[in-house]
C-alpha distance (Angstrom), angle and dihedral (degrees) to the residues before:
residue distance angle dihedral
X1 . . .
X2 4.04 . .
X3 4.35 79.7 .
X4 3.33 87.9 59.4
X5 3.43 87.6 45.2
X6 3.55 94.7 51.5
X7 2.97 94.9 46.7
X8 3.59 101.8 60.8
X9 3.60 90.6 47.4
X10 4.34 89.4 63.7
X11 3.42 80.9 63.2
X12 2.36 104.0 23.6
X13 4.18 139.9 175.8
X14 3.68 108.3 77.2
X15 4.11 125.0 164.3
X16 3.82 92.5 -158.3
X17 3.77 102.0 179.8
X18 3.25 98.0 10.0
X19 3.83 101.5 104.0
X20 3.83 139.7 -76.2
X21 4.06 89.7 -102.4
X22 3.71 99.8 58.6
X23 4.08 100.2 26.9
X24 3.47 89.4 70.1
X25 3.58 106.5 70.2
X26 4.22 88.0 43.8
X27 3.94 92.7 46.0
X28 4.70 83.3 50.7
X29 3.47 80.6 41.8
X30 3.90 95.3 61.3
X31 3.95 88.3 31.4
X32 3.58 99.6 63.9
X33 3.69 94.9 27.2
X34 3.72 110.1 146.8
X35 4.04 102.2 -162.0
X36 3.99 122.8 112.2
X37 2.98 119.8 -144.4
X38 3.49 108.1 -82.3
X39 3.38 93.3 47.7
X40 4.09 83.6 61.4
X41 3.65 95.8 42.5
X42 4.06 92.1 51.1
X43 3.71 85.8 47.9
X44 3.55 95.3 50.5
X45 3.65 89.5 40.6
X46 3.68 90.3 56.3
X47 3.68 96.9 56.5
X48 3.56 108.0 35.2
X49 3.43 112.9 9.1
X50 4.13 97.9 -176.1
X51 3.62 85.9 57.7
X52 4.29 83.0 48.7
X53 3.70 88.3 50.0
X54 3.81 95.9 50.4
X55 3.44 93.7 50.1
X56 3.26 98.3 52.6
X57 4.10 101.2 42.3
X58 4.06 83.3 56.5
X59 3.88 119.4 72.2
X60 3.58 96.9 -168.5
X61 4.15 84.6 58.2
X62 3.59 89.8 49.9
X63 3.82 98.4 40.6
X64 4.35 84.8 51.3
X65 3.76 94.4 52.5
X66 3.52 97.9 36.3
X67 3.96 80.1 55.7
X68 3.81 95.3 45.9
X69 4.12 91.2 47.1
X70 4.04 91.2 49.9
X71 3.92 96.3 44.5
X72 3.50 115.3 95.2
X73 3.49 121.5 -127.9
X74 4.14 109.5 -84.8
X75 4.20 80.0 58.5
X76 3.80 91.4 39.1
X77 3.87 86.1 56.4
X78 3.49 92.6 39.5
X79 3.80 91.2 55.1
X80 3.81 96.8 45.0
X81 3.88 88.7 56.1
X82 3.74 93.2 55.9
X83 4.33 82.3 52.8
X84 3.90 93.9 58.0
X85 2.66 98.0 84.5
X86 4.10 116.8 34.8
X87 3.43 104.6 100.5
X88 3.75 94.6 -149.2
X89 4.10 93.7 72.6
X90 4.09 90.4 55.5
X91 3.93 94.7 84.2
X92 3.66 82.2 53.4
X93 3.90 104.5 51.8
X94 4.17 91.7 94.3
X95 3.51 91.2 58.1
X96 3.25 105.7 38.3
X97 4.04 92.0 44.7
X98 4.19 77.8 54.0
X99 4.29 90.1 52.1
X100 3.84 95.4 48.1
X101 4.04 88.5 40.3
X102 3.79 93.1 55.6
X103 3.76 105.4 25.9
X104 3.61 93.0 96.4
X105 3.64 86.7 68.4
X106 3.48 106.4 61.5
């Protein structure tokens, strides 16, 4: 679950469960994101560093975002329609809407 997790955070900002109307600009958002994966990690590092740390201390986490940051965006969009629906990535849709919304600034 914390790939999925992850995962979603490379790309970052989804609105699972939100609704159709406002998930779509966060699941283009993720899609066409331009950030590598440092740029991601720094971000995420920057605004919730446990999170960061877990990550990072779990190679499966970092092979899954890693994955999600070098896919291009049919697979991206592919990927973030598996996510809709896993309830365990919805407590994590503010912050990972904040990582994909900032990324491009580190």
């Amino acid at each position: 679950m914390k790939l999925l997790v992850a995962s979603a955070l490379a790309a970052v900002p989804l609105t699972l469960g939100i609704g159709v109307a406002s998930a779509q600009p966060a699941v283009d958002a993720i899609v066409n994101s331009t950030c590598s994966y440092p740029q991601v990690m720094a971000a995420l590092k920057a605004q919730d560093p446990k999170m960061a740390s877990q990550v990072s201390a779990n190679p499966a986490m970092v092979a899954g975002l890693k994955q999600l940051v070098a896919a291009g965006p049919d697979e991206r969009r592919r990927m973030v329609s598996q996510w809709q629906n896993v309830p365990a990535v919805q407590p994590y849709i503010g912050l990972i809407s904040s990582v994909v919304g900032t990324c491009n600034s580190y």
